[in-house]
C-alpha positions in Angstrom: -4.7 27.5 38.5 -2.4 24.9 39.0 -4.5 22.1 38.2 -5.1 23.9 34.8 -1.2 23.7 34.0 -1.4 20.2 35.3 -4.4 19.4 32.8 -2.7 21.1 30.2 0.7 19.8 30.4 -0.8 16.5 30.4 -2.8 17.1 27.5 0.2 18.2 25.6 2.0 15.2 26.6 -0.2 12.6 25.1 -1.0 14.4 22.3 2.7 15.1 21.3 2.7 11.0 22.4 0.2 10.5 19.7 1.9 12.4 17.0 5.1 10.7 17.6 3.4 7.0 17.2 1.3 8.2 14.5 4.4 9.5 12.2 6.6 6.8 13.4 4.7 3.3 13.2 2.4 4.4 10.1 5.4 5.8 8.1 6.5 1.9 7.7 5.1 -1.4 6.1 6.7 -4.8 5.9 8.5 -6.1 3.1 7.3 -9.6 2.1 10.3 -10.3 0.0 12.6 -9.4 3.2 10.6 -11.2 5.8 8.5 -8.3 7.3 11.5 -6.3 7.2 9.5 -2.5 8.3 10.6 -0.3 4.5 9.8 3.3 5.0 6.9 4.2 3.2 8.4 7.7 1.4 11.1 5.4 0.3 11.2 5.2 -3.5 12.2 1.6 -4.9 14.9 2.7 -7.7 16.6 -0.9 -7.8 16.2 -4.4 -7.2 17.5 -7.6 -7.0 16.7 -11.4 -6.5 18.7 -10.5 -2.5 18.3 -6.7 -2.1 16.3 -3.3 -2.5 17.8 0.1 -3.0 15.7 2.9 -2.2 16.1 7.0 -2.5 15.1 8.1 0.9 15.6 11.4 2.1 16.1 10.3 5.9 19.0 7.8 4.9 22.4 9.1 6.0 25.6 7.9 6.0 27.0 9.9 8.7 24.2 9.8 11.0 22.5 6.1 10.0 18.7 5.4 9.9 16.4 8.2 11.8 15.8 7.2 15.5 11.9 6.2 14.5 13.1 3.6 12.3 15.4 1.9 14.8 12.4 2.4 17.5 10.3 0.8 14.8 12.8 -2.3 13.6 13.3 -2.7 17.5 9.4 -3.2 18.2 9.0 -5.6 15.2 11.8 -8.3 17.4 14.8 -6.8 14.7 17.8 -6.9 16.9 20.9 -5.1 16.0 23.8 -7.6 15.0 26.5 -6.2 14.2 27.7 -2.5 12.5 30.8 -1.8 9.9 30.4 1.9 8.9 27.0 2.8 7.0 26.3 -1.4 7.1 24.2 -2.6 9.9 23.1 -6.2 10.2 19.6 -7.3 11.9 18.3 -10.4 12.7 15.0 -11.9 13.9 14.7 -15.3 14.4 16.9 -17.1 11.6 16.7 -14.1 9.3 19.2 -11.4 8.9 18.7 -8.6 7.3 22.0 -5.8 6.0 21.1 -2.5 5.8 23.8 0.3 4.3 22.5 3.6 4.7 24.1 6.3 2.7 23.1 9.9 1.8 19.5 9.9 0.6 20.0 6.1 -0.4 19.2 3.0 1.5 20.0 -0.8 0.7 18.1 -3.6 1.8 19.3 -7.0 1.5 18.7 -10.4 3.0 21.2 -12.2 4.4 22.3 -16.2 3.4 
């Protein structure tokens, strides 16, 4: 009996596992403009510029920042957390850096001189 709850919990764990990576590393793709910068894919592009992206996003928040699967996946693609001001947080990766301002259901984008 107890090696069925063993089985079972284990079972459990890697498929929750799989979920999470599933919904988390497939729910971004790299920006060529922004250097590989990971762009949610629900993300709608409703603005852009020669230097930045703004997107409507329903998981953007000013109060609480980018979801915790974004940061896992920026963290996993080398993006290393610079610096943060408020809803402004500034990545870099190699030479690039990358501001992103996360506010209620909107999200900026923009590379860095």
């Amino acid at each position: 009996m107890k090696r069925k709850k063993t089985i079972l919990l284990i079972a459990l764990l890697l498929l929750t596992s799989g979920i999470f990576y599933y919904t988390t590393f497939f729910s971004y793709q790299p920006s060529e403009e922004l250097s590989s910068f990971p762009i949610p894919k629900k993300a709608e592009l409703i603005e852009v510029n020669r230097h930045a992206g703004v997107y409507s996003w329903a998981s953007a928040s000013e109060e609480n920042g980018i979801p915790f699967g974004y940061e896992v996946v920026l963290k996993f693609n080398g993006w290393e957390e610079q610096a943060r001001e408020g809803a402004s947080v500034i990545y870099s990766k190699e030479d690039t850096q990358i501001n992103v301002i996360s506010q209620t259901e909107l999200l900026t984008v923009r590379k860095m001189k």
